[in-house]
VEXLUMLUM-224609 format. One record per residue (C-alpha): residue number from 1; x, y, z; residue in three letters. Coordinates in Angstrom, 2 decimals, padded with zeros to 5 digits, m for minus. Each point is the difference from the previous one (the first is absolute). Layout:
<atoms>
{NUM; {X; Y; Z}; ala};
...
</atoms>
This chain:
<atoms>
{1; {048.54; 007.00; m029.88}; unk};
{2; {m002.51; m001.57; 001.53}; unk};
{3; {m002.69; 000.99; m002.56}; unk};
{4; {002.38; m000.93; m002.97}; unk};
{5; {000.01; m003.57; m001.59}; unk};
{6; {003.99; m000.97; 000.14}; unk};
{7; {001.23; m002.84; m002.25}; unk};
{8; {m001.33; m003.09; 000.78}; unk};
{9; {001.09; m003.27; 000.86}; unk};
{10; {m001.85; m003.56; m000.10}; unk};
{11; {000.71; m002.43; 002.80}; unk};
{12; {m000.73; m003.52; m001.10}; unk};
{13; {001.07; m003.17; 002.83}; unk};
{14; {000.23; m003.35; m000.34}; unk};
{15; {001.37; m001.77; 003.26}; unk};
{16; {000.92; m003.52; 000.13}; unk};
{17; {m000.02; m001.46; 003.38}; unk};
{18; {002.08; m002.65; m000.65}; unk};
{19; {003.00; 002.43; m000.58}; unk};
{20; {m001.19; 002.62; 002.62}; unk};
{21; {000.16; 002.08; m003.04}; unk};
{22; {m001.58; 003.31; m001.42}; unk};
{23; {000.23; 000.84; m003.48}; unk};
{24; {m001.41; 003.46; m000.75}; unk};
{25; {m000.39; 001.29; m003.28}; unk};
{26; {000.34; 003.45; m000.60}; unk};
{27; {m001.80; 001.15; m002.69}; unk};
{28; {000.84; 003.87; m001.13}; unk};
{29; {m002.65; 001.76; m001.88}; unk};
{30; {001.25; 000.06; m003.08}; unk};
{31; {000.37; m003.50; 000.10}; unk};
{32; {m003.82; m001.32; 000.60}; unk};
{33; {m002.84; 002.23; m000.34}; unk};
{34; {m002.44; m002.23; 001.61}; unk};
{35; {000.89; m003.15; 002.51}; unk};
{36; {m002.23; m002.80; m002.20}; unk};
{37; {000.19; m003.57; m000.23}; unk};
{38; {002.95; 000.49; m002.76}; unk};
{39; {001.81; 001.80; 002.22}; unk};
{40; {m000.83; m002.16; 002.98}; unk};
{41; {000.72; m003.42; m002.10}; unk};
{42; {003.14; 001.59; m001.46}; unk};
{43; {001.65; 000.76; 003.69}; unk};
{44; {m001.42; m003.66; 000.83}; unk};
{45; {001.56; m001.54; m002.97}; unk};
{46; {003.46; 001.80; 001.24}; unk};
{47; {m000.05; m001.09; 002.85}; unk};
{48; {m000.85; m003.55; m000.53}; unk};
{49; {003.24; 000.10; m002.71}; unk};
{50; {002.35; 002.06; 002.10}; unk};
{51; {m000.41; m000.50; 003.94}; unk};
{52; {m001.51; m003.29; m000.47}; unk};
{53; {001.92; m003.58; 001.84}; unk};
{54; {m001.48; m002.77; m002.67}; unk};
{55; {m002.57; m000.22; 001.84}; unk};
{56; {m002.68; m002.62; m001.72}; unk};
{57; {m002.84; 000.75; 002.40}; unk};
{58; {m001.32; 003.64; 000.60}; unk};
{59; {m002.81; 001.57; 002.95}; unk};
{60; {m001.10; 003.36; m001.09}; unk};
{61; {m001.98; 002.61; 002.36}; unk};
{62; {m001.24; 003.07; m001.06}; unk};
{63; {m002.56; 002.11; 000.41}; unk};
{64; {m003.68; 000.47; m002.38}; unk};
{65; {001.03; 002.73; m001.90}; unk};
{66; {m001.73; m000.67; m003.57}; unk};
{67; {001.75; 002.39; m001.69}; unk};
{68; {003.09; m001.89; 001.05}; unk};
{69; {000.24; m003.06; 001.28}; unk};
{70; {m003.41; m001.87; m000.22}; unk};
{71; {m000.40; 000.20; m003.36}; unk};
{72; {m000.54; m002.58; m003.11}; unk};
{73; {003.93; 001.02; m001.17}; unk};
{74; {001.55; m000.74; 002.79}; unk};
{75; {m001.61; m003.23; 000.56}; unk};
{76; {000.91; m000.37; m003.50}; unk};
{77; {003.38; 000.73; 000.72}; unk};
{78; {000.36; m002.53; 002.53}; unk};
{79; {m001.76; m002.88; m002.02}; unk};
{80; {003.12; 001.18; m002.74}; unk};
{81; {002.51; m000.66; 002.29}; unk};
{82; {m001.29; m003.36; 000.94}; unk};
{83; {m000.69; m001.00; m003.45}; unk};
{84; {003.25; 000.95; m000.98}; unk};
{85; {001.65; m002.06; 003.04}; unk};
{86; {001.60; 002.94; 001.63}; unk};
{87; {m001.63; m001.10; 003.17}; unk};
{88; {m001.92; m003.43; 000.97}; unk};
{89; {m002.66; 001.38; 001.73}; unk};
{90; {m001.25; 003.72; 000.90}; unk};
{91; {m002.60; 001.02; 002.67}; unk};
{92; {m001.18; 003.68; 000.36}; unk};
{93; {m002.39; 000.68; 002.87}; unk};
{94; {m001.94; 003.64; 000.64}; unk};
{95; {m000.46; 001.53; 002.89}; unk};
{96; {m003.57; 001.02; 001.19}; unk};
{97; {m000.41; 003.45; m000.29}; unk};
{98; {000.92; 001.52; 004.05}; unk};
{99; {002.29; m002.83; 000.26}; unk};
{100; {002.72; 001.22; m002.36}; unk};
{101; {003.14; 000.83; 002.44}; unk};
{102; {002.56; m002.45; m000.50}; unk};
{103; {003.86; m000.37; m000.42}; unk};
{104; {000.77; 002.51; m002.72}; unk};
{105; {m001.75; 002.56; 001.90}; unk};
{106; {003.12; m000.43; 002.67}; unk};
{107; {002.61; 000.96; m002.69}; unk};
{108; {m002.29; 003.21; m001.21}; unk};
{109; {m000.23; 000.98; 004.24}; unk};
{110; {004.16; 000.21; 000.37}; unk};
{111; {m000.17; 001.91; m003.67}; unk};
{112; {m002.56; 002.30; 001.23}; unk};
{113; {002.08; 000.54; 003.26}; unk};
{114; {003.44; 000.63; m002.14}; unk};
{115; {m001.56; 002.10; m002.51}; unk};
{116; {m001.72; 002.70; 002.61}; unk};
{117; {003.44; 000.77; 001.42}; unk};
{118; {002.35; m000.01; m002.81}; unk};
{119; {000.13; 002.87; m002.88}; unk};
{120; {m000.95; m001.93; m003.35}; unk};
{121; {000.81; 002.25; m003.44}; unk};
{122; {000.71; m002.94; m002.63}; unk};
{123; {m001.43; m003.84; m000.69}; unk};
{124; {003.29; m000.79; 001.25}; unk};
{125; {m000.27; 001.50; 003.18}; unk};
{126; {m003.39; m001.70; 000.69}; unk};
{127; {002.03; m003.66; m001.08}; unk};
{128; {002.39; 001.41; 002.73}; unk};
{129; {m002.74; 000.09; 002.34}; unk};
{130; {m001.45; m003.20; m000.93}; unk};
{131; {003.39; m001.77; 000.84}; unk};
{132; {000.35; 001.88; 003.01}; unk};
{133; {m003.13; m000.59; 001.46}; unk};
{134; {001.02; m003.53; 001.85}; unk};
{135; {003.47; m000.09; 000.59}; unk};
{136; {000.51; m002.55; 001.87}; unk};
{137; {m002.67; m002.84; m001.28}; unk};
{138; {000.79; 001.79; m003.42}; unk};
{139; {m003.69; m001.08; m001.27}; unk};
{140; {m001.08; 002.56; m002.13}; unk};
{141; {001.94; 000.30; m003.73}; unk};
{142; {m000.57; 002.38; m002.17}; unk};
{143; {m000.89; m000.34; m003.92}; unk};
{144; {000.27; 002.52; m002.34}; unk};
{145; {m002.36; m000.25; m002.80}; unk};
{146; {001.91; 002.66; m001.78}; unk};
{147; {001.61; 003.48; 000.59}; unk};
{148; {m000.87; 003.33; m000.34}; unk};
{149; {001.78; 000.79; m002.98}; unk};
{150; {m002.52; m002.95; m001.95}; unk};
{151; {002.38; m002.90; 000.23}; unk};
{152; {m001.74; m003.27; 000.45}; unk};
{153; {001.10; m002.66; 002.56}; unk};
{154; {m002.80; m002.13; m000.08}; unk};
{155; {m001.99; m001.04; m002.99}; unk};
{156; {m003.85; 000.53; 000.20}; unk};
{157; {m001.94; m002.31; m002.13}; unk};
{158; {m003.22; 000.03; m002.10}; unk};
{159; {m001.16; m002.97; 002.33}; unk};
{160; {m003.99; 000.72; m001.67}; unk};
{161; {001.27; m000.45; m003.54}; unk};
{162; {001.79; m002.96; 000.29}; unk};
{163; {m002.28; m001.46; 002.38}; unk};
{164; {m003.49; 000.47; m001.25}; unk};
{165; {m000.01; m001.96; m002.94}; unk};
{166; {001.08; m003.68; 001.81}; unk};
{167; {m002.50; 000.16; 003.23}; unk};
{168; {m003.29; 000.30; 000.68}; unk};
{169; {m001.63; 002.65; 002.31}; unk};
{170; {m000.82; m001.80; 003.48}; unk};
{171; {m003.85; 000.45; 000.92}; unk};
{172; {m000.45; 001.95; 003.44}; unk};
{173; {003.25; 000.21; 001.51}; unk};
{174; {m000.67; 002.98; 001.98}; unk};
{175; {m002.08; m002.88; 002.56}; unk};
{176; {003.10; m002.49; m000.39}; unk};
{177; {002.77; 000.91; 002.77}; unk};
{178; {002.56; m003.21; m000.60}; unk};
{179; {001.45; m001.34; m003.09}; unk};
{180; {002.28; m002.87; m000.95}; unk};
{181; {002.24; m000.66; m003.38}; unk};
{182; {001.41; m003.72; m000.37}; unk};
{183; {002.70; m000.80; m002.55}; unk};
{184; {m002.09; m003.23; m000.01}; unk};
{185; {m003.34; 001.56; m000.79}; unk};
{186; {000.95; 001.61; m002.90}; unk};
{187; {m002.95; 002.63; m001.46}; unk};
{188; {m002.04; m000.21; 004.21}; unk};
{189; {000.04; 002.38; 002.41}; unk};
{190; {m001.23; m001.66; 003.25}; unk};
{191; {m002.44; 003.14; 001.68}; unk};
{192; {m001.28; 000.22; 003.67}; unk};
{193; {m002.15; 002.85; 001.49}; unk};
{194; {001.01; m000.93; 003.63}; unk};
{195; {002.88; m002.52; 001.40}; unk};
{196; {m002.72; m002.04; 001.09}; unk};
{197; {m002.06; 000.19; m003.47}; unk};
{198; {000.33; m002.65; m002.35}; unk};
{199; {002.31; 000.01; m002.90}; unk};
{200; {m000.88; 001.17; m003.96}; unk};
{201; {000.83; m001.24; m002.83}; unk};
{202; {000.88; 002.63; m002.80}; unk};
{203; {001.29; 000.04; m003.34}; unk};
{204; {001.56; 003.03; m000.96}; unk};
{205; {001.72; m000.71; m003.58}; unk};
{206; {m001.74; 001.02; m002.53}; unk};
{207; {m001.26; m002.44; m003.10}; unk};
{208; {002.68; m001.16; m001.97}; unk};
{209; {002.84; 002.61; 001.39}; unk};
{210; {003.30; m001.08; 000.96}; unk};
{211; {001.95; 001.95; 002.79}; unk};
{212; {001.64; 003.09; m000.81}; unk};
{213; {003.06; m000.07; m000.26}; unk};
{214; {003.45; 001.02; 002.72}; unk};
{215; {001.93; 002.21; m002.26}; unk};
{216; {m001.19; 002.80; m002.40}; unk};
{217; {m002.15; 001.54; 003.23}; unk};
{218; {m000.86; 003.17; m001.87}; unk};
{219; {001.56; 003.30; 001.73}; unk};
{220; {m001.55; 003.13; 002.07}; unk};
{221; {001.73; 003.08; m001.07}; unk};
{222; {000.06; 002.21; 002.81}; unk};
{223; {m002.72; 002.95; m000.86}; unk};
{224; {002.70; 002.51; 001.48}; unk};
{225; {m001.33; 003.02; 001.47}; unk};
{226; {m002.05; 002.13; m001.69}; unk};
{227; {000.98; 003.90; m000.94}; unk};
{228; {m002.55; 001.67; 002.35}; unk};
{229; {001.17; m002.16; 002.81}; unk};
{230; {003.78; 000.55; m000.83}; unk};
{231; {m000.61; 003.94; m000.26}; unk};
{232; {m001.97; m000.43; 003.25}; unk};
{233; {003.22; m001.38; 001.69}; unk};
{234; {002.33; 002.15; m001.42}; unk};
{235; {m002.23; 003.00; 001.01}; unk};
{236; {m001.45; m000.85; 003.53}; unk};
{237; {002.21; m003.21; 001.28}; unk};
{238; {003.39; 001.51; m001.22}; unk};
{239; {000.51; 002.62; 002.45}; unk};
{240; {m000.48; m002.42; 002.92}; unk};
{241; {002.61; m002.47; m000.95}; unk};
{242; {003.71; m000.30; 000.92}; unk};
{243; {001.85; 001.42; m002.27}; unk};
{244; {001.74; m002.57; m001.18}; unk};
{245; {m003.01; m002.14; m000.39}; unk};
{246; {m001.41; 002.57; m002.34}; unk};
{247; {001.02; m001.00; m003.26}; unk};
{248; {m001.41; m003.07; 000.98}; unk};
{249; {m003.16; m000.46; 001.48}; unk};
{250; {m001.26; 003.08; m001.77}; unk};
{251; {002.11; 000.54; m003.10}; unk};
{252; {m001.05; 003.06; m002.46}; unk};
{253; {m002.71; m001.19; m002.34}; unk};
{254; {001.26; m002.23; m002.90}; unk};
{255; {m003.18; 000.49; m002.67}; unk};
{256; {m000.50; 003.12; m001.30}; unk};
{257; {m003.37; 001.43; 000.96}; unk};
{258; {m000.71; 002.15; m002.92}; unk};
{259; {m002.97; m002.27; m001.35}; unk};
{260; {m001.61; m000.34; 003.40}; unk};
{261; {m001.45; 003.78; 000.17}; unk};
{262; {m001.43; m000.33; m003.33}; unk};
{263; {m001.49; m003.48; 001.02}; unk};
{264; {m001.80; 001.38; 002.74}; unk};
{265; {m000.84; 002.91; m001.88}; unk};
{266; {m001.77; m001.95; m002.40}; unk};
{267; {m001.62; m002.06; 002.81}; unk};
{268; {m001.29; 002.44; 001.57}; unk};
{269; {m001.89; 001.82; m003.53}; unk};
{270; {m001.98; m003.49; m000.11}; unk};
{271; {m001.66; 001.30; 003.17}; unk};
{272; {m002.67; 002.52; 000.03}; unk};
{273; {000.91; 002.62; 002.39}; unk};
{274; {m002.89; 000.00; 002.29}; unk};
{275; {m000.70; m003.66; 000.22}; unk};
{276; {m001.76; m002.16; m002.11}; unk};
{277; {m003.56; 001.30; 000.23}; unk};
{278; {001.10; 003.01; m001.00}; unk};
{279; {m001.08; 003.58; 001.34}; unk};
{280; {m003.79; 000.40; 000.83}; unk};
{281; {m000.62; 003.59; 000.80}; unk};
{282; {001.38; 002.40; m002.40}; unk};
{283; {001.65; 003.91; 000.90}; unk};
{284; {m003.48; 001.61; m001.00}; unk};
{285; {m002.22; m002.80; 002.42}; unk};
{286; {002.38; 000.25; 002.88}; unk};
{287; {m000.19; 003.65; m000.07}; unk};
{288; {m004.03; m000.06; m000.36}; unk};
{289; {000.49; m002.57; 003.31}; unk};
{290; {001.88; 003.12; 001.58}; unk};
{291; {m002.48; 002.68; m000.60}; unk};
{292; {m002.84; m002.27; 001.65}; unk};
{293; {002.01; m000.08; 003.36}; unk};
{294; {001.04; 004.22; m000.71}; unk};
{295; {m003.48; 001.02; m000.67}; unk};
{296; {m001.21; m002.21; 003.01}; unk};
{297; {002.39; m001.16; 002.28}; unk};
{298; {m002.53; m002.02; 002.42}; unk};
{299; {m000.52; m002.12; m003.00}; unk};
{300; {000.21; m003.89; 001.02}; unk};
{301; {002.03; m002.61; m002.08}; unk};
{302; {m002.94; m001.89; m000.93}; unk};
{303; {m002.22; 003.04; m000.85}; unk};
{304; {003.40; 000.35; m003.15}; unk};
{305; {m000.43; m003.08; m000.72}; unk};
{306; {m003.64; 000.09; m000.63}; unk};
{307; {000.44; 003.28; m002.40}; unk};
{308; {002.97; m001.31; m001.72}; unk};
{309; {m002.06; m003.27; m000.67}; unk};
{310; {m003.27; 002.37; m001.13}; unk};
{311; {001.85; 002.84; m002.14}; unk};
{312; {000.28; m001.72; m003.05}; unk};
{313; {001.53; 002.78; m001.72}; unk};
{314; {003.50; 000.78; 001.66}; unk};
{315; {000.43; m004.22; 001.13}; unk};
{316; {m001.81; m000.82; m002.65}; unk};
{317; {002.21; m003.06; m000.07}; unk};
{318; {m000.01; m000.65; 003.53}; unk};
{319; {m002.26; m002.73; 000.95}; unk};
{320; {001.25; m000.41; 003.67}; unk};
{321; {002.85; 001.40; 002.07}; unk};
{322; {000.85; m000.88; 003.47}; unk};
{323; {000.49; 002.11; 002.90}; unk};
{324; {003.18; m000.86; 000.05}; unk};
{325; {000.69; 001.32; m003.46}; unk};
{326; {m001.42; 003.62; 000.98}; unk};
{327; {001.86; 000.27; 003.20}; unk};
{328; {002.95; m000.90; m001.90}; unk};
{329; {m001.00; 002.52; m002.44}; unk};
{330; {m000.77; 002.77; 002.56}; unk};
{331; {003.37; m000.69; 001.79}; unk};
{332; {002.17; 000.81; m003.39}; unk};
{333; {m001.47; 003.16; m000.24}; unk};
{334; {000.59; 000.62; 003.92}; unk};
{335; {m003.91; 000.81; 000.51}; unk};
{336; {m000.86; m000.92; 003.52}; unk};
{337; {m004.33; m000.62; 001.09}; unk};
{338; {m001.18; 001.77; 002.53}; unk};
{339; {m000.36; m002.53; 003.22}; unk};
{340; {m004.14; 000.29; 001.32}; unk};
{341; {m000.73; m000.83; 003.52}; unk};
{342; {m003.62; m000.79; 000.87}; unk};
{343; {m000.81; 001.12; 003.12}; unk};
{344; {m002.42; m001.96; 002.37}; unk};
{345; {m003.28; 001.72; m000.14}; unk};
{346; {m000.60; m000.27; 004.11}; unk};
{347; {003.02; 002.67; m000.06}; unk};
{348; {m001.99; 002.79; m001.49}; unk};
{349; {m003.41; m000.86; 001.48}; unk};
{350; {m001.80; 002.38; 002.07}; unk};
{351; {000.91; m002.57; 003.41}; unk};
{352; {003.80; 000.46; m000.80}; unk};
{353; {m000.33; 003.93; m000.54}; unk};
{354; {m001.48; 000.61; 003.11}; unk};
{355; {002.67; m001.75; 002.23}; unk};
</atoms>
C-alpha cells in the first residue's frame, strides 16, 4: 500500500478567531482536479454566505501562495464584495515567506493527530475525523465539497470569467504584502509593502466597466475522475478497503474503456520506434563494427571510430559517431574488448631481473 496512490482528499481551512472556529473543506478528487483561485474563492465565497455573523468588517491572513491566494482574482474577489456592499471594508495581509504558521495550522495539528490513529475508508469517515478531532473546544468542522458518488455540496465558480472583464490587473503585487478595500473608496485598493510603508493608491476597475454582477456566477462542473484513475482504484485500492466501503470509494469503472486501447494505439504509431533521430547504424554496419573487435580484439574505441569515420564505403553515411554509440553497439551483440594493462617499464629492466 504504501507504494499505491489511494483516493485522495483535499483539505481546505478557513478559521475564524472570533468564533474559535475551523471550517475545513474537504474536497474529494472527483470533485476538484486542481486547488486554484476558483476553487479557493468558491470555498471563500461559502463560507462568507454560510458560517458568516453579518459581519461588516473583515481581517484576512493567509499565506503567499500565488497560485492561490495572492493573486489578481482574489483581490478581485474581494474588491466585488465591497463594491457590492456585502462587507464595508476588507483587509488581507500575507505572511512573509518562513513566517507562515498561524491559527489554521492548529486545527490541521489535532486533524493530523485524529487521522494517524483512526481507520479512514470513505469521505465520510475522514468528516468523522474532522469532527472528532477537538471534542471538547469542538473547533474544527468539517465541509464536504461533495461526495464520492459525484454529488455536489458546494458550488465552485468560474471566479476568472466573471471577474476579468470589470478589473484591472494590479502592477507588482508579488512586492505588496497588505491590502485594504473601502465601501467608501469605491474602484482603490489602498497597497503597502511593509506595516510601516506608506500607503498606495490603486485603481483596479477597468475603463468604463461596471461591477459584475451577484447572481448568475457561472458554475464548475466537477471534472469527475477520469477512467484510468477509476480502473486504477478498482484494480489496486479495492482490495485494501473495508468491505463495505468498497462499492464506494472504489466502485467498478462506470465508462467503458473500449476506445482507450485504440487511442493509445494510435498514439503511440505517431512515434517512431527508436526515437526521433531515428536509427544510425544499420544491421550490415553494426556487424562490420563487430568483426573489427573479432579480428582484433586489443582494438581501442577510438582507433573504431577513426576507421568508421575513414571507410567511406560501408558508413558511407556516417559522418561522426560517438563512443558511446559503438559501445552501445558492441554491447547488443554481447562482444566484450579485451582489457590491456601497460606495465611500468622499470619492472622488466635488467635492475629488476636481477633482484
Amino acid at each position: 500500500m504504501y507504494f499505491l496512490t489511494p483516493r485522495k482528499c483535499g483539505l481546505f481551512g478557513v478559521s475564524c478567531e472570533g468564533l474559535q472556529k475551523q471550517v475545513n473543506y474537504l474536497i474529494d478528487e472527483g470533485m476538484s482536479s486542481t486547488k486554484g483561485s476558483n476553487e479557493v474563492i468558491s470555498y471563500m465565497h461559502h463560507f462568507f454566505g454560510n458560517f458568516g455573523v453579518g459581519e461588516t468588517e473583515v481581517d484576512l491572513h493567509c499565506d503567499n501562495c500565488s497560485g492561490q491566494n495572492k493573486n489578481n482574482f482574489m483581490l478581485w474577489y474581494l474588491a466585488w464584495r465591497v463594491g457590492h456592499k456585502l462587507h464595508d471594508k476588507i483587509e488581507i495581509h500575507f505572511l512573509i515567506a518562513g513566517h507562515t504558521k498561524f491559527s489554521p495550522d492548529c486545527g490541521f495539528g489535532l486533524i493530523k493527530q485524529a487521522y494517524m490513529k483512526t481507520r479512514v475508508n470513505t469521505l465520510a469517515d475522514i468528516a468523522e475525523v474532522v469532527e472528532n478531532s477537538s471534542p471538547v473546544s469542538h473547533l474544527n468542522i468539517p465541509q464536504l465539497v461533495g461526495t464520492a458518488e459525484g454529488k455536489v455540496l458546494v458550488q465552485t465558480f468560474d471566479w476568472q470569467q466573471h471577474l476579468t472583464r470589470h478589473f484591472r490587473r494590479l502592477p507588482q503585487i508579488k512586492s505588496y504584502q497588505h491590502f485594504s478595500f473601502e465601501a467608501k473608496r469605491p474602484g482603490v485598493v489602498l497597497a503597502k509593502v511593509t506595516v510601516m510603508h506608506n500607503l498606495s493608491n490603486i485603481s483596479y476597475c477597468a475603463d468604463g466597466a461596471d461591477l459584475p454582477p451577484v447572481d448568475g456566477l457561472p458554475v464548475l462542473a466537477p471534472p469527475g475522475l477520469k477512467i484510468d484513475r477509476q480502473t486504477y482504484l478498482y484494480e489496486k485500492i479495492r482490495p485494501f478497503c473495508a468491505d463495505e466501503a468498497r462499492d464506494i470509494t472504489c466502485p467498478a469503472p462506470r465508462v467503458t474503456t473500449q476506445k482507450s486501447p485504440q487511442k493509445r494505439m494510435r498514439i503511440m504509431q505517431l512515434i517512431p520506434p527508436s526515437g526521433g533521430r531515428g536509427k544510425l547504424l544499420n544491421n550490415d554496419q553494426e556487424l562490420a563494427i563487430v568483426e573489427m573487435v573479432v579480428a582484433n580484439n586489443a582494438i581501442k574505441l577510438h582507433e573504431i571510430q577513426t576507421r568508421i569515420v575513414e571507410d567511406h564505403e560501408i558508413f558511407d553515411n556516417i559522418d561522426s559517431i560517438s563512443l558511446t554509440t559503438i559501445t552501445r553497439t558492441l554491447s547488443k551483440h554481447r562482444v566484450r574488448m579485451k582489457q590491456l594493462y601497460t606495465v611500468p617499464f622499470e619492472r622488466n629492466s635488467e635492475r629488476v631481473k636481477e633482484l
